[in-house]
C-alpha positions as CSV (number, residue, x, y, z in Angstrom):
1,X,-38.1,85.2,-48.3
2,X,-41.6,85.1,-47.1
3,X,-43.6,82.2,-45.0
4,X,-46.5,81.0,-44.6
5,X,-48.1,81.0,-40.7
6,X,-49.8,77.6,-39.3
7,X,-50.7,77.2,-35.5
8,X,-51.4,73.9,-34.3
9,X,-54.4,73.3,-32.1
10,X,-51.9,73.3,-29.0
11,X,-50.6,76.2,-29.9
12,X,-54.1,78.2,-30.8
13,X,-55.3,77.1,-27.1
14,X,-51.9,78.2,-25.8
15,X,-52.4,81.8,-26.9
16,X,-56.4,81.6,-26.2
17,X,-55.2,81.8,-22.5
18,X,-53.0,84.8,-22.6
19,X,-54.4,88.4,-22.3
20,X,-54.8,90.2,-25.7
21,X,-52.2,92.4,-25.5
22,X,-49.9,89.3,-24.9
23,X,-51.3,87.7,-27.7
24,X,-51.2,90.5,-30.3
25,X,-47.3,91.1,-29.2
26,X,-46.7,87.1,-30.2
27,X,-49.0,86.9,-32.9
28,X,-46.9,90.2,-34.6
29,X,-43.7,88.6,-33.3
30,X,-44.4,85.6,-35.5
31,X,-45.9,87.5,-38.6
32,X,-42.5,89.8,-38.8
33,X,-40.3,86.3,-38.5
34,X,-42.3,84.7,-41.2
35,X,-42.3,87.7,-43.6
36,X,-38.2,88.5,-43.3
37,X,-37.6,84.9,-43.0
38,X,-34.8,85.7,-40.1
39,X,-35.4,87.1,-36.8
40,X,-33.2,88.4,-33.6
41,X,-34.4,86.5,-30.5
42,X,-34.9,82.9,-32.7
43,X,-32.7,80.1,-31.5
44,X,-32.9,76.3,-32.9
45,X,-33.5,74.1,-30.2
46,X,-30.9,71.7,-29.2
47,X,-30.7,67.9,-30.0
48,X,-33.8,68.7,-32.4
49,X,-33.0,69.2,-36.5
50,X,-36.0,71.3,-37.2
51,X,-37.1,72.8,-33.9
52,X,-36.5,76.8,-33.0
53,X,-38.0,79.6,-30.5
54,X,-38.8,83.1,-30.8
55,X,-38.5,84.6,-27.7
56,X,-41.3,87.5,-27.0
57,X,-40.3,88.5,-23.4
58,X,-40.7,86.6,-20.9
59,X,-42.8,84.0,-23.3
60,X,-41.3,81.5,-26.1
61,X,-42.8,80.4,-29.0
62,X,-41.8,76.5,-30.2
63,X,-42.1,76.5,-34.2
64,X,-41.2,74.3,-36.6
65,X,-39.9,75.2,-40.7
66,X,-41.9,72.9,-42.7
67,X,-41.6,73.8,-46.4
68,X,-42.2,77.5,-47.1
69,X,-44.5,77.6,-43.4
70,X,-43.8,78.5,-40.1
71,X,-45.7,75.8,-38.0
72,X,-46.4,77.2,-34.3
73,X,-46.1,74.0,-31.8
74,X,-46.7,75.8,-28.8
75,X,-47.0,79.3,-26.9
76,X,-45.8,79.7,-23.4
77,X,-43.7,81.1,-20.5
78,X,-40.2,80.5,-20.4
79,X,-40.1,79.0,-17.4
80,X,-43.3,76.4,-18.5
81,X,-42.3,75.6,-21.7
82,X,-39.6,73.6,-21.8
């Protein structure tokens, strides 16, 4: 099943402040989620019902499944993010 891709204003910011090669890895990490519909490396956030993370190296991207569309929350390191 395929999705469709949102990014919130948060998140859009988030990755304006990466270098591009950072942000082409996560933006193709999140395309490839959002077209197989399952991904290794995504994890549903504890104590939330509708929260998970991708994990692209040392960075994690929060998301959201609303409908049929992956809604990016925010982009950052691991050790930031939380």
């Amino acid at each position: 099943m395929s999705f469709g891709v949102e990014w919130s204003e948060d998140a859009a910011r988030d990755l304006d402040r990466l270098e591009l090669l950072l942000q082409r890895r996560i933006f193709k990490k999140v395309n490839e989620f959002a077209d197989l519909g399952s991904f290794h490396g995504v994890k549903r956030m504890s104590g939330y019902d509708s929260l998970y993370r991708l994990r692209v190296g040392d960075y994690r991207v929060i998301f959201e499944m609303v409908g049929n569309s992956v809604v990016v929350l925010k982009v950052g390191h691991r050790g930031k993010i939380y």
